[in-house]
C-alpha atoms as one frame of an Amber mdcrd trajectory, in Angstrom:
protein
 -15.221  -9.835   3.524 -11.640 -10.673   4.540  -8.878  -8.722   3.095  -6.848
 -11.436   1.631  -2.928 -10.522   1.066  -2.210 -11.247  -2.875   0.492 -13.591
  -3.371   4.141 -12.223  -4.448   6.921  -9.967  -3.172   6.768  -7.076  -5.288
   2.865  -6.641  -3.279   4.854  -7.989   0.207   7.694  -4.775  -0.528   5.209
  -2.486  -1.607   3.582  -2.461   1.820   6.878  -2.337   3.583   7.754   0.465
   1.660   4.325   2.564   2.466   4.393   1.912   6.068   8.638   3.273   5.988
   7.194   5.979   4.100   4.061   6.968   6.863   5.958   6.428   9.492   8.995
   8.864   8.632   6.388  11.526   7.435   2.552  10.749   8.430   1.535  13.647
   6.384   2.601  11.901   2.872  -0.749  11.549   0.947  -1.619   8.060   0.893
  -2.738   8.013  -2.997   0.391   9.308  -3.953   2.672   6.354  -2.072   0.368
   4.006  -3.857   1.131   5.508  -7.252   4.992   5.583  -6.567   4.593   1.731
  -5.122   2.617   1.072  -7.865   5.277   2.307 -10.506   8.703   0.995  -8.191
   7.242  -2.525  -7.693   5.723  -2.993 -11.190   2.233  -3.715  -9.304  -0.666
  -4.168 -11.479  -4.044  -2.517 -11.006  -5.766  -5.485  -8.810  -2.690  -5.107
  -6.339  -3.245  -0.738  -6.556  -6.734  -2.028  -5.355  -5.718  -4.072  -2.517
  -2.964  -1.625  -1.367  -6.117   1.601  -1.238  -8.273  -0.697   1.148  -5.655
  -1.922   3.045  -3.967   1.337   4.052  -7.427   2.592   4.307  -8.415   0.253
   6.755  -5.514   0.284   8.501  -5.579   4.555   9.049  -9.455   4.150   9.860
  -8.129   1.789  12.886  -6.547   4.249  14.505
């Protein structure tokens, strides 16, 4: 099944804030960026969803 991106910014943000976040310290457990996303960008719990199997994905990629 295709990982469709939800519509909205807040979601669009939220990614661009995880990646910043992995990328300055790769050792950042990836739950707890989701919570703080979750919390900063007023996400609800579908788009906590989508942001776990995306990142998830993306780390089992490399």
């Amino acid at each position: 099944m295709p990982n469709i991106m939800p519509e909205g910014e807040n979601i669009k943000k939220a990614i661009k804030w995880i990646s910043g976040n992995l990328e300055e310290k790769d050792n950042q457990p990836l739950p707890i960026l989701i919570e703080k996303a979750v919390f900063k960008f007023d996400l609800s719990p579908k788009d906590a969803d989508f942001l776990t199997g995306f990142f998830g994905k993306r780390k089992a990629e490399k």
